[in-house]
The first five atom37 places (N, CA, C, CB, O) and aatype in JSON, in Angstrom:
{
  "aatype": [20, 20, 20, 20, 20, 20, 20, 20, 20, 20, 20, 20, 20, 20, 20, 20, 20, 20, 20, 20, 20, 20, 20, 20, 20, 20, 20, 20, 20, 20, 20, 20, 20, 20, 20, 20, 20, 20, 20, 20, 20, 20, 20, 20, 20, 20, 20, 20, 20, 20, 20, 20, 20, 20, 20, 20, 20, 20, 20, 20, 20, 20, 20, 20, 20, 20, 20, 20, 20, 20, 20, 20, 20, 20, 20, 20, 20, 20, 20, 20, 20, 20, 20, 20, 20, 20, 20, 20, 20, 20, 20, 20, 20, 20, 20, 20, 20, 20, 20, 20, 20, 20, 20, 20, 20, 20, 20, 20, 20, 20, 20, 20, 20, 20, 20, 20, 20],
  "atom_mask": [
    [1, 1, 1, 1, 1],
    [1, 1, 1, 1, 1],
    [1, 1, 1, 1, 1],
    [1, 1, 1, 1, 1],
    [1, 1, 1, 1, 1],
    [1, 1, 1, 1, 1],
    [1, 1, 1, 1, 1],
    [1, 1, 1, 1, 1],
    [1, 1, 1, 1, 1],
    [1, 1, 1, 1, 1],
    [1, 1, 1, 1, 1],
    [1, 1, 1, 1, 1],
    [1, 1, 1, 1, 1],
    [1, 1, 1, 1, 1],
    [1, 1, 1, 1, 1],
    [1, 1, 1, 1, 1],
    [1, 1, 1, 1, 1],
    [1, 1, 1, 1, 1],
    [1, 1, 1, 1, 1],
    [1, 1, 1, 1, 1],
    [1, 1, 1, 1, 1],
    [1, 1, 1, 1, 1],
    [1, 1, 1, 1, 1],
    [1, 1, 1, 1, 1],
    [1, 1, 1, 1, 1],
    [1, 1, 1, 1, 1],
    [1, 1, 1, 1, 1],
    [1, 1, 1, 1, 1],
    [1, 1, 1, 1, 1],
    [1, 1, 1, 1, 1],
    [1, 1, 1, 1, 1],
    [1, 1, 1, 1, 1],
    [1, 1, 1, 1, 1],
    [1, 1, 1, 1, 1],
    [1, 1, 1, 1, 1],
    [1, 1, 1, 1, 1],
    [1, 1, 1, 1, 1],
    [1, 1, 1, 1, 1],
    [1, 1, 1, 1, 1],
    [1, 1, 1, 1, 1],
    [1, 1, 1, 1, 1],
    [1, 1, 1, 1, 1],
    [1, 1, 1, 1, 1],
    [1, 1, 1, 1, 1],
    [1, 1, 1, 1, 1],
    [1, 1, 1, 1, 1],
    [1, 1, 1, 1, 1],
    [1, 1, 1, 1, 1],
    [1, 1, 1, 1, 1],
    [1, 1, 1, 1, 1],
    [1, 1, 1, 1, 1],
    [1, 1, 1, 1, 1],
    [1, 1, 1, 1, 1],
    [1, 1, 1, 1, 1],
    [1, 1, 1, 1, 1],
    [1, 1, 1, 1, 1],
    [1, 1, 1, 1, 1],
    [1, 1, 1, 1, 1],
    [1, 1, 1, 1, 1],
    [1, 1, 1, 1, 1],
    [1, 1, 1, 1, 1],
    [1, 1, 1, 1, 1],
    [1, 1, 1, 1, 1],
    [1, 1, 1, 1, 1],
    [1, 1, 1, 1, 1],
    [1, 1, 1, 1, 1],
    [1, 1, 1, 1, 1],
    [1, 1, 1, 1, 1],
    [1, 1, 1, 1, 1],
    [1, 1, 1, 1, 1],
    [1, 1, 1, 1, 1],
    [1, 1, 1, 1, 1],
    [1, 1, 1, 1, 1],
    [1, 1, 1, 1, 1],
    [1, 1, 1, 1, 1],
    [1, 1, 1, 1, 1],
    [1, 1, 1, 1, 1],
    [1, 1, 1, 1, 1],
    [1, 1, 1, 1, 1],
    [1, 1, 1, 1, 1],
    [1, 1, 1, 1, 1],
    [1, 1, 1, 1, 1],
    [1, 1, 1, 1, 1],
    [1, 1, 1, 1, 1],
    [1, 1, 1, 1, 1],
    [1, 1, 1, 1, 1],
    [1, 1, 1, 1, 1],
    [1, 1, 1, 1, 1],
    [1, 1, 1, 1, 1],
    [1, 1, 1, 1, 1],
    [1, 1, 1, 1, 1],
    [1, 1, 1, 1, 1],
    [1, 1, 1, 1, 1],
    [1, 1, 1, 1, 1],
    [1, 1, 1, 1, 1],
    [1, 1, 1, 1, 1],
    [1, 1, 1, 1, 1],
    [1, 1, 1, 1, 1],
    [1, 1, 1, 1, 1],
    [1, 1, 1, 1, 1],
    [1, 1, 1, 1, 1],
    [1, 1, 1, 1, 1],
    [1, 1, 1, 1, 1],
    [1, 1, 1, 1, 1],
    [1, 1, 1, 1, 1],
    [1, 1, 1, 1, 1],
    [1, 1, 1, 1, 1],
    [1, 1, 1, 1, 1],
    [1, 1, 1, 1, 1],
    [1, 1, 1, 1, 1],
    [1, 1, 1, 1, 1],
    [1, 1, 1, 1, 1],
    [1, 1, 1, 1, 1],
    [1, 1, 1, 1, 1],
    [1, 1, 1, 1, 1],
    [1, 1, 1, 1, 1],
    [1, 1, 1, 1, 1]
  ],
  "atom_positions": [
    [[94.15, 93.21, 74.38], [93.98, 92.05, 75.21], [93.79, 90.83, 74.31], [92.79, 92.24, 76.19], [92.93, 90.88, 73.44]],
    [[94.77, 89.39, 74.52], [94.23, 88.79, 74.1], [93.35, 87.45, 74.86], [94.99, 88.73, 73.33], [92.93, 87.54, 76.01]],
    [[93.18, 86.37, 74.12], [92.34, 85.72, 75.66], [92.09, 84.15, 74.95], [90.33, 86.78, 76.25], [91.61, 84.06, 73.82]],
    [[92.41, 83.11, 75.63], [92.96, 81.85, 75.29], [91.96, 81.29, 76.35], [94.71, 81.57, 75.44], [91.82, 81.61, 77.53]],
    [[91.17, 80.18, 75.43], [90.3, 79.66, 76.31], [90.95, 78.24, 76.73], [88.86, 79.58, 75.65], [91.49, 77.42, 75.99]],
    [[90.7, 78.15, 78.32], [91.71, 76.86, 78.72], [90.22, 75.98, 78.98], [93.07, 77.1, 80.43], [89.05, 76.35, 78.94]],
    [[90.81, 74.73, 79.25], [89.56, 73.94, 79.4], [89.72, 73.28, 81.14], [89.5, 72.58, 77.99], [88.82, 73.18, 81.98]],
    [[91.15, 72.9, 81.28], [91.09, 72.49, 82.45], [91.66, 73.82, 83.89], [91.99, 71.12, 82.24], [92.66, 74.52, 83.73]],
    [[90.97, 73.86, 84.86], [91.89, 74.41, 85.85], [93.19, 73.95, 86.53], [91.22, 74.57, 86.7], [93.78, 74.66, 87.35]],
    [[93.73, 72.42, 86.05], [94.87, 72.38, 86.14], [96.06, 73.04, 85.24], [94.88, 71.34, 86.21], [97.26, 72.96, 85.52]],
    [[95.59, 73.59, 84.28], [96.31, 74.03, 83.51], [96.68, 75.83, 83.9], [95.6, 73.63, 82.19], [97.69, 76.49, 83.66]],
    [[95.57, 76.15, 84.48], [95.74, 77.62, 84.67], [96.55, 77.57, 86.08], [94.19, 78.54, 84.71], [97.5, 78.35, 86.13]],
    [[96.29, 76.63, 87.43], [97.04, 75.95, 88.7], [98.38, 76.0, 88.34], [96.64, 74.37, 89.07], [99.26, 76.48, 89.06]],
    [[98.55, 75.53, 87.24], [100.31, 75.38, 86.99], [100.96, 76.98, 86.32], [100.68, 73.84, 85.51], [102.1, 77.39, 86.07]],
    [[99.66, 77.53, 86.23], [100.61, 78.78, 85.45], [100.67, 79.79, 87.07], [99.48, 79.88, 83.6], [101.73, 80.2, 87.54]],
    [[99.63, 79.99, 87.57], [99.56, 80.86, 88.87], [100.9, 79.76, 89.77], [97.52, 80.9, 89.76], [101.87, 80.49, 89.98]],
    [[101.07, 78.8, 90.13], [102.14, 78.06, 90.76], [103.8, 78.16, 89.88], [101.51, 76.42, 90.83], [104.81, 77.53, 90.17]],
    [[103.64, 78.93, 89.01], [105.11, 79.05, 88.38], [105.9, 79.99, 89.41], [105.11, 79.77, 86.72], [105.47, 80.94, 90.07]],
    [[107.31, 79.38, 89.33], [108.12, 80.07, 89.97], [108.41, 82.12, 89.76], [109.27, 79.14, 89.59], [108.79, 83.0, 90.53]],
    [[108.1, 82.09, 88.77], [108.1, 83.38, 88.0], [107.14, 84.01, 87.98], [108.34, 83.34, 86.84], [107.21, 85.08, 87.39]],
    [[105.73, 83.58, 88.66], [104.98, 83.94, 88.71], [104.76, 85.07, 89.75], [104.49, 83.1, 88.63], [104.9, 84.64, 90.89]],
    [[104.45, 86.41, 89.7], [103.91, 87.13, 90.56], [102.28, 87.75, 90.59], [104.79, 88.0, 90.55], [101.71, 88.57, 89.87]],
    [[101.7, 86.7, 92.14], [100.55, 86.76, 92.0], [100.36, 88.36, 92.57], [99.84, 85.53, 92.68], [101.06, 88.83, 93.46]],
    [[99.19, 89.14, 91.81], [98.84, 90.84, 92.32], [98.15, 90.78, 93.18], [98.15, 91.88, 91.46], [98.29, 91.36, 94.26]],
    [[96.87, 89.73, 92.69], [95.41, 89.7, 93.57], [94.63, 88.9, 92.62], [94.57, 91.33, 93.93], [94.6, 88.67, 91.41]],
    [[93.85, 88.49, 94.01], [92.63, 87.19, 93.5], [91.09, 88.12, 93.49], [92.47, 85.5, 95.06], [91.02, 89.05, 94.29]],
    [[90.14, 87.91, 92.75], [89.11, 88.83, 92.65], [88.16, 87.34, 92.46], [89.23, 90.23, 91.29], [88.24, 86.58, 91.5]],
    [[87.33, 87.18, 93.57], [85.9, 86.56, 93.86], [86.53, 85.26, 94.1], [84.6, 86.59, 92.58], [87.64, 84.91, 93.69]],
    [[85.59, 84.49, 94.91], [85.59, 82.96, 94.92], [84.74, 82.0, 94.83], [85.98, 82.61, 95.74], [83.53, 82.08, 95.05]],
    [[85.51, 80.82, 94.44], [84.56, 79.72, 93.58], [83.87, 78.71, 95.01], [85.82, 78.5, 92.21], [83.23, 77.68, 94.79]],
    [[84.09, 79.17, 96.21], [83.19, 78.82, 97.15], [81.54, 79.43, 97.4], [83.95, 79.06, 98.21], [80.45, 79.12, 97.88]],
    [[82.06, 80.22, 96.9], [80.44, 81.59, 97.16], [80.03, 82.24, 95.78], [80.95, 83.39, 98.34], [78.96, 82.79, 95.51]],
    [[81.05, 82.07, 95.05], [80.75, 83.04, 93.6], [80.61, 81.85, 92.8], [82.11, 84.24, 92.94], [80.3, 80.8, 93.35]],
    [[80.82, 81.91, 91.47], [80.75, 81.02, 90.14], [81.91, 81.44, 89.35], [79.35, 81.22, 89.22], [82.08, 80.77, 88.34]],
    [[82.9, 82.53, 89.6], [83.96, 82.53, 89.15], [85.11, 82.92, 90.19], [83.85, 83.28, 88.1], [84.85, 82.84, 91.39]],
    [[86.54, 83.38, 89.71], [87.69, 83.93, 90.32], [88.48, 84.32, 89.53], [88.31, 83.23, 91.09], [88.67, 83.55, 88.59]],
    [[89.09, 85.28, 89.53], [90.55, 85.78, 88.82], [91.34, 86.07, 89.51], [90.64, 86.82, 88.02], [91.38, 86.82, 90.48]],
    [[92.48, 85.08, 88.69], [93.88, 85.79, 89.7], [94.73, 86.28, 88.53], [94.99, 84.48, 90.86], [95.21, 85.68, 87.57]],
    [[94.77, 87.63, 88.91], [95.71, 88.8, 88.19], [97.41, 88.3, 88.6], [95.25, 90.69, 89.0], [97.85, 88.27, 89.75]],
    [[98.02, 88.01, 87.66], [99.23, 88.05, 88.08], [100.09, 88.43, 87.02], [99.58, 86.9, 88.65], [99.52, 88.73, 85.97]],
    [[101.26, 88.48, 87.05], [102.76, 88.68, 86.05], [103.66, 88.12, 85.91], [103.48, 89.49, 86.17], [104.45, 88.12, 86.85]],
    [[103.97, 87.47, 84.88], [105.47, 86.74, 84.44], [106.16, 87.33, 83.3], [105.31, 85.19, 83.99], [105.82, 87.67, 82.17]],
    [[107.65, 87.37, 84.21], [108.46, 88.34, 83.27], [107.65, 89.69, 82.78], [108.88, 87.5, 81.9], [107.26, 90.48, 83.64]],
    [[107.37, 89.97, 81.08], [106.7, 91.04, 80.96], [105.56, 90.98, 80.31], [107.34, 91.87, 80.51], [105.35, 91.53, 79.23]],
    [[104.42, 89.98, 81.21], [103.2, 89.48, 80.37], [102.03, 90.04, 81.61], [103.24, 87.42, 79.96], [102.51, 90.43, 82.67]],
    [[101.3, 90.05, 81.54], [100.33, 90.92, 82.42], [98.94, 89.94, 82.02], [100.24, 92.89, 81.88], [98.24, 89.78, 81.02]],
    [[98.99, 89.29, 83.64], [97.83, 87.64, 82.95], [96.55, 88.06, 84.17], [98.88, 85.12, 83.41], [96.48, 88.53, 85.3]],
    [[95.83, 87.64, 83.32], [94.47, 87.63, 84.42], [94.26, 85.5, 83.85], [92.43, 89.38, 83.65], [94.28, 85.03, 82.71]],
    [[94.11, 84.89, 84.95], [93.8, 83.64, 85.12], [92.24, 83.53, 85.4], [94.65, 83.1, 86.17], [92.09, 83.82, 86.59]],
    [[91.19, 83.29, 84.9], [90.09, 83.39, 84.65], [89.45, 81.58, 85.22], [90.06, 83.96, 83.0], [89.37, 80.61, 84.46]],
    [[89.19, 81.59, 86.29], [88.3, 80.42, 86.85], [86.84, 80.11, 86.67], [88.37, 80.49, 88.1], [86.26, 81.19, 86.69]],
    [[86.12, 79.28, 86.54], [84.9, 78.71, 86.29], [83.95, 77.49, 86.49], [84.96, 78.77, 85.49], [84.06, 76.35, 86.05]],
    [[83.14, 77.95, 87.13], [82.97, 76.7, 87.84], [81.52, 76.4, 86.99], [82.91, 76.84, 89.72], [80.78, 75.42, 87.13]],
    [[81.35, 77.59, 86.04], [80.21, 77.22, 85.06], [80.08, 77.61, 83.84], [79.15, 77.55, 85.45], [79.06, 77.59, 83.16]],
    [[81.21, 78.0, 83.52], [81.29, 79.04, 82.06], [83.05, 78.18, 81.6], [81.4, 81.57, 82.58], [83.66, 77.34, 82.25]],
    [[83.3, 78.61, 80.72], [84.75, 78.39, 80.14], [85.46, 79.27, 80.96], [84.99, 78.71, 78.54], [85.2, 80.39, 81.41]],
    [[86.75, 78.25, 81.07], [88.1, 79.21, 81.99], [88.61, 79.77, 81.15], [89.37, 78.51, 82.8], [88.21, 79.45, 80.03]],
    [[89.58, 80.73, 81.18], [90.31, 81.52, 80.42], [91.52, 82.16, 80.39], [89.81, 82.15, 80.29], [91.65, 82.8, 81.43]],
    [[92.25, 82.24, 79.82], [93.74, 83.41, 80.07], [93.61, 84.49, 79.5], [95.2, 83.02, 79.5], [93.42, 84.54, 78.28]],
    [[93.68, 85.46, 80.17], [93.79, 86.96, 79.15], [94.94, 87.29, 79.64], [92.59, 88.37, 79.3], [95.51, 87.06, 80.7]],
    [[95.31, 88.06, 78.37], [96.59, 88.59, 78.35], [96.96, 90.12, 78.26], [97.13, 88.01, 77.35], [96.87, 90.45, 77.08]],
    [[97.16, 90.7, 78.69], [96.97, 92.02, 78.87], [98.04, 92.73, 78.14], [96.93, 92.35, 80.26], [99.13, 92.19, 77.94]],
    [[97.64, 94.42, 77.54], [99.24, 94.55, 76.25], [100.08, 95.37, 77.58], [98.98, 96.06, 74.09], [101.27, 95.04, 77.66]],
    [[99.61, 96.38, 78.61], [100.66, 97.22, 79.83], [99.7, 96.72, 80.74], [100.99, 99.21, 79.86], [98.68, 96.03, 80.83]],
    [[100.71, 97.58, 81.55], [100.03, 97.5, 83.1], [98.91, 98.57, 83.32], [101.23, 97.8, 84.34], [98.18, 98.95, 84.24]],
    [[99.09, 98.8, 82.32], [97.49, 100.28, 82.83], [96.12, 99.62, 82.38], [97.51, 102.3, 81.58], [95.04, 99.97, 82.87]],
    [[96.27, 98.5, 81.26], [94.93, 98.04, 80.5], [94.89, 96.72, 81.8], [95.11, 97.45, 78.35], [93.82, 96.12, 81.92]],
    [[95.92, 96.39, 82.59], [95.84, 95.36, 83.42], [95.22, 95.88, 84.78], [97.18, 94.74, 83.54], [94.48, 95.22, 85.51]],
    [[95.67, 97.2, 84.99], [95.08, 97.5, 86.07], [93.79, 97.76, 86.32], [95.55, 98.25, 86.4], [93.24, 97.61, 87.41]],
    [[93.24, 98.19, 85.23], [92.26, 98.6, 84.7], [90.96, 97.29, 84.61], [92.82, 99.2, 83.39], [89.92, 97.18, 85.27]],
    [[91.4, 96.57, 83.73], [90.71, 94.84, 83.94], [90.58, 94.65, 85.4], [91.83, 93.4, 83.33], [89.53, 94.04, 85.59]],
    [[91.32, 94.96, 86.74], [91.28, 94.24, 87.92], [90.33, 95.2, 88.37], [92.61, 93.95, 88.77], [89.66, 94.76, 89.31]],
    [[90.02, 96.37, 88.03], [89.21, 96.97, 88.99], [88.55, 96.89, 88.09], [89.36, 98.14, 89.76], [88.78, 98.09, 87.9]],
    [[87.6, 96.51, 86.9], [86.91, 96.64, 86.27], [86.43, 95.05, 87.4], [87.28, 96.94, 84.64], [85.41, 95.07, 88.08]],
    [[87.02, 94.27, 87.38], [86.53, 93.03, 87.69], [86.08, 92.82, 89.6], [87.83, 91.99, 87.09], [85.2, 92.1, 90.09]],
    [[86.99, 93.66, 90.25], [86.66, 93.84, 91.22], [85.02, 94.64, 91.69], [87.77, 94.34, 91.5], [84.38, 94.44, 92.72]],
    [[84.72, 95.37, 90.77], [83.59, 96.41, 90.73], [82.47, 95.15, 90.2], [83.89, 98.0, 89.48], [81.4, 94.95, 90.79]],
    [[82.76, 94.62, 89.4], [82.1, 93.8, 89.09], [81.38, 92.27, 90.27], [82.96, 93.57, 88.04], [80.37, 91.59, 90.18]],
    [[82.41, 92.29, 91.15], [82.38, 91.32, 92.31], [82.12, 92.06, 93.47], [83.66, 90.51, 92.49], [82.16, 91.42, 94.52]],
    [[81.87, 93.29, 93.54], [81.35, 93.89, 94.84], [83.04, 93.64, 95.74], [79.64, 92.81, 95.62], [83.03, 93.0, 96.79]],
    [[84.07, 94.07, 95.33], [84.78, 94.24, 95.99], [85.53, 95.67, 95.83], [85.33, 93.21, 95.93], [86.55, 95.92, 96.48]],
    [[85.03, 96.48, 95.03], [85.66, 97.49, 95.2], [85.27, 98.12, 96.41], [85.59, 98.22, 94.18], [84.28, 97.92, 97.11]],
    [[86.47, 99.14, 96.58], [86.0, 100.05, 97.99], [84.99, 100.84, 97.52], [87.17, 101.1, 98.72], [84.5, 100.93, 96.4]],
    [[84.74, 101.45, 98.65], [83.53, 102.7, 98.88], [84.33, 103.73, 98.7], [82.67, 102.88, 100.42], [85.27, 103.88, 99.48]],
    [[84.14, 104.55, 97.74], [84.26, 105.55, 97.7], [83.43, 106.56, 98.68], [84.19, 105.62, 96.6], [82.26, 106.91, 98.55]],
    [[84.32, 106.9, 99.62], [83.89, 108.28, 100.31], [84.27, 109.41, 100.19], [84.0, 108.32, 101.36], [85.46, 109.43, 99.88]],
    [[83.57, 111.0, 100.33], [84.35, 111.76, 100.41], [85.22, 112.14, 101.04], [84.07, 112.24, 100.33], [84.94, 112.35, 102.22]],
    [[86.39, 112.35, 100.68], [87.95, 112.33, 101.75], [88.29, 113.75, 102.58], [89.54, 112.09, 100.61], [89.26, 114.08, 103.27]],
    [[87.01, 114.48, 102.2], [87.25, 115.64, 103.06], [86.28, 115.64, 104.11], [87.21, 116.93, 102.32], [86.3, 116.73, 104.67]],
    [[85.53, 114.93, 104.53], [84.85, 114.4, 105.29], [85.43, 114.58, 106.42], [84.57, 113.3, 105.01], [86.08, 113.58, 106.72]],
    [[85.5, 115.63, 107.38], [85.68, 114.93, 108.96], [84.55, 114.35, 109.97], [86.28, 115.98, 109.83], [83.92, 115.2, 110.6]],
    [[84.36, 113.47, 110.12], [83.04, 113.21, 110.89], [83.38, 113.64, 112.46], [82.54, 111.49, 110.76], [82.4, 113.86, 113.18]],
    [[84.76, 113.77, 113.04], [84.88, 113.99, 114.31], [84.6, 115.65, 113.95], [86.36, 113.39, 115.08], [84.53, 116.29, 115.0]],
    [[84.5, 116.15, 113.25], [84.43, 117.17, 113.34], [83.08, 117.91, 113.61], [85.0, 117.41, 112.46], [82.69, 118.77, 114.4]],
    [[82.52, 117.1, 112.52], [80.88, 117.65, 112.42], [80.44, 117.43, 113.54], [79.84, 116.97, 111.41], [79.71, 118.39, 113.78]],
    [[80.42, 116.25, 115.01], [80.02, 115.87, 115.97], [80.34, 117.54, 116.66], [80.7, 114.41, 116.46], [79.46, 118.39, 116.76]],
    [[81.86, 117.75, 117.11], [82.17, 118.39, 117.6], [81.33, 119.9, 117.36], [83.33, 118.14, 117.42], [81.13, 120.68, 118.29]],
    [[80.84, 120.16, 115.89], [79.93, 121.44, 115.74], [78.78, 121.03, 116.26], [79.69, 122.01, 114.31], [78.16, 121.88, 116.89]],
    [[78.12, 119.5, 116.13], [76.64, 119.34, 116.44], [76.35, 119.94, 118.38], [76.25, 117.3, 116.12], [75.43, 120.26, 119.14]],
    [[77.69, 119.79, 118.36], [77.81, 119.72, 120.33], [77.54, 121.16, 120.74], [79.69, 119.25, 121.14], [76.68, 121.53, 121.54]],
    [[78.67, 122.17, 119.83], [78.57, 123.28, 119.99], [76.92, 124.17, 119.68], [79.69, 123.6, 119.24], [76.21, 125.0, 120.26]],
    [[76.91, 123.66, 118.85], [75.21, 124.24, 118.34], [74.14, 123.85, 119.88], [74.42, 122.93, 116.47], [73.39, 124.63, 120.46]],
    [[74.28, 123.1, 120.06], [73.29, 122.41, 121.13], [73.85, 122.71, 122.46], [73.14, 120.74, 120.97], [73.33, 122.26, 123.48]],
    [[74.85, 123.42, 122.45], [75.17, 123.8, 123.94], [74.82, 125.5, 123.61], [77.07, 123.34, 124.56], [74.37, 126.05, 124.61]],
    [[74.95, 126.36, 122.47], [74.47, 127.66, 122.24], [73.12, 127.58, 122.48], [74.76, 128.18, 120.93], [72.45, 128.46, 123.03]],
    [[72.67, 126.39, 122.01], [70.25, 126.48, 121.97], [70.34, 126.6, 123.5], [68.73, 124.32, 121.3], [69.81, 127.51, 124.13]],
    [[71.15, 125.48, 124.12], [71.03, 125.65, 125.66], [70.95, 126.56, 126.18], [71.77, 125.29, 126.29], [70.02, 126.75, 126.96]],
    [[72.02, 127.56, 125.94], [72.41, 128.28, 127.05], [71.55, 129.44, 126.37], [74.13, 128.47, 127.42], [72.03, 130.45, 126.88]],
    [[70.57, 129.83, 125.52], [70.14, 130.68, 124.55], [69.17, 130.48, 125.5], [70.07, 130.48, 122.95], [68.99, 131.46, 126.22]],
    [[68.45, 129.46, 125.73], [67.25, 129.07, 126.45], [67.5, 129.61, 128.32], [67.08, 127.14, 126.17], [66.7, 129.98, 129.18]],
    [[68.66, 129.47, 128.31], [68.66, 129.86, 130.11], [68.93, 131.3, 130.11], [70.02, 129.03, 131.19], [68.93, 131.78, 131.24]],
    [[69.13, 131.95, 129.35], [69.2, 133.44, 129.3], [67.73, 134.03, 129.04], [70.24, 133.91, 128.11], [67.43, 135.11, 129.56]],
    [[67.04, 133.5, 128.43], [65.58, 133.96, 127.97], [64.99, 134.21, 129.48], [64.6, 132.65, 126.94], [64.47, 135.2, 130.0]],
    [[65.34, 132.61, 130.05], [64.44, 132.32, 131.46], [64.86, 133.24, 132.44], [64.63, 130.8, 132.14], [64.02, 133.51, 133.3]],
    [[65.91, 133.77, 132.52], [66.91, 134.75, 133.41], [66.03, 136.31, 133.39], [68.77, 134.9, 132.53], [65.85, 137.1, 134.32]],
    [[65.58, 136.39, 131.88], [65.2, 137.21, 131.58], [63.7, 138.35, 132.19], [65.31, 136.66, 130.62], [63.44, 139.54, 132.35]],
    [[63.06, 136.91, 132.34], [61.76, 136.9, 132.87], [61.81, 137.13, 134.08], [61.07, 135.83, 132.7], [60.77, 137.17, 134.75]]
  ]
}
């Protein structure tokens, strides 16, 4: 990675506004946060655009797309935007559906006792 400190945000505005530019994703904002990155690509350069509304702005430059992808979720995790990881074998309609069954067996466990008597 390399990483070029810019001074103005018009300068980084004109690189995310290039025609060639393909923006990936924006990570945090300078309304609610103190920074933003916008991950994007030109031709075969792999740019994170680095915003600041209190620190130095920045360009990093990324060497593939795996150390780039990698930076965005590093940065996303960092901004409370990554997802939640849940477990994906999880059925929750399911577990309901056993909680139902269990509680209709105690039931009917209970009216057989009383039958009994």
């Amino acid at each position: 990675m390399e990483e070029i400190e810019i001074t103005s945000w018009m300068t980084l505005d004109s690189i995310k506004k290039s025609k060639s530019a393909e923006i990936v994703e924006s990570v945090g904002n300078l309304q609610t946060d103190h920074s933003m990155s916008v991950f994007c690509v030109i031709e075969d350069d792999f740019l994170e655009l680095c915003y600041s509304d209190s620190a130095t702005n920045c360009l990093r430059r990324y060497d593939d797309r795996a150390e780039f992808e990698a930076a965005l979720e590093e940065r996303k995790e960092e901004e409370g935007e990554a997802p939640y990881e849940e477990d994906e074998d999880r059925d929750y309609d399911e577990d309901e559906e056993e909680e139902e069954e269990e509680e209709e067996v105690e039931f009917k466990g209970g009216e057989d006792e009383s039958e009994a008597y």
